[in-house]
N, C-alpha and C positions, 0 to 999 in steps of 0.2 A: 504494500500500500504506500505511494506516494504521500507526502506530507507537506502541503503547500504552506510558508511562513511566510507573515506581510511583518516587515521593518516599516516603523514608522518617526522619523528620527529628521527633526532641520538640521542637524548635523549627523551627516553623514556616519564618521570617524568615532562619535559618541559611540555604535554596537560592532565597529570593525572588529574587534575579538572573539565574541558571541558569531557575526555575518562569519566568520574563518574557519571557527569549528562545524558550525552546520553548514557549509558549504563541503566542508569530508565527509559528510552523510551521504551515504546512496541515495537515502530513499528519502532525500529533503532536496527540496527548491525553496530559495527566496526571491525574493521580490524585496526593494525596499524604495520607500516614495519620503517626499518629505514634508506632506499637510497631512491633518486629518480631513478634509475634505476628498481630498487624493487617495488614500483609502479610504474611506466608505465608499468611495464609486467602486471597486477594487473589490470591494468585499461584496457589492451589489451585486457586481459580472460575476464571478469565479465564487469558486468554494474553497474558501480559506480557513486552515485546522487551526494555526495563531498565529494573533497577532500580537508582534513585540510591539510596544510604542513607548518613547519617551518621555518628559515630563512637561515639555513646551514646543508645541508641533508645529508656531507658529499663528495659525489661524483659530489655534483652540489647546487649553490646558488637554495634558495625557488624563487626567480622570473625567474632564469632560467627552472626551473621544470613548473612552470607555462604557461612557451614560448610551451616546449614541452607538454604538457597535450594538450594545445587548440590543433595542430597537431592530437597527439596518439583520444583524444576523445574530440570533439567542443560540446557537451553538458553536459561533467561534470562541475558543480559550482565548485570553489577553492575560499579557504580561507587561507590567508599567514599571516603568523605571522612575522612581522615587525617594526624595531624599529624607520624607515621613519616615518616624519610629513604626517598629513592627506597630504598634498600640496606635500610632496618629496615621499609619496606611489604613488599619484595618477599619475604623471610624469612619474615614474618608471615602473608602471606596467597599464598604457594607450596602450588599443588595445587587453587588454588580457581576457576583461571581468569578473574580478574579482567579486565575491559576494563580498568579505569583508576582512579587514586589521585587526589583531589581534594584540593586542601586547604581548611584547616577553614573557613575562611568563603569559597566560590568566588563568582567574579564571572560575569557574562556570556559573556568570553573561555573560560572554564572550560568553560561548558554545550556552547559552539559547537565546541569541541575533542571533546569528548565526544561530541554529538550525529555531526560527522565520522568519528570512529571509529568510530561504528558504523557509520553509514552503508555503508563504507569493508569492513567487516567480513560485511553481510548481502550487498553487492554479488558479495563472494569465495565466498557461501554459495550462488550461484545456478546453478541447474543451466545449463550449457553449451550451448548451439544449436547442433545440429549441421548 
């Protein structure tokens, strides 16, 4: 199974370590744009498994793009890069189904964490063999 990830980042360089590791995945493609406007069109057209997004997309805070994702699509995972305490992320973005809080410049380590979780997440999602 293919794994489509949408970057959503006005800087580019901000997910370059996390875009490096999931680019040596087989079975991952990214994409990365730099509005939240820009994806939600994105996640309109295509079926995207997550999206990473930042904490200033430019045209809209990363927890307000999170508000509108659950809307545009309630089954993409998001992961926001935040520089909230565990306790002042989970307040802020309660209700919105979050996979995961990144901090604001994430390394490698971060991506592989994340890419697990989901992993981890679609495995739980899979219908049962009877």
């Amino acid at each position: 199974m293919m794994i489509d990830i949408l970057i959503v980042s006005k800087n580019r360089s901000m997910f370059s370590a996390v875009t490096d590791y999931l680019n040596k995945q087989e079975d991952i493609r990214v994409v990365h744009v730099q509005h939240g406007a820009e994806a939600l069109d994105i996640v309109g057209d295509r079926s995207i498994t997550l999206v990473i997004s930042g904490e200033d997309l430019g045209d809209m805070t990363g927890l307000e793009f999170a508000r509108r994702l659950v809307a545009a699509d309630p089954l993409a995972y998001c992961a926001l890069a935040s520089p909230l305490t565990a306790e002042g992320f989970h307040e802020a973005s309660e209700g919105l189904g979050l996979l995961a809080q990144l901090p604001v410049s994430p390394v490698e380590s971060d991506g592989e964490a994340v890419l697990n979780k989901l992993r981890r997440v679609i495995q739980l999602n899979q219908p049962l063999e009877l």
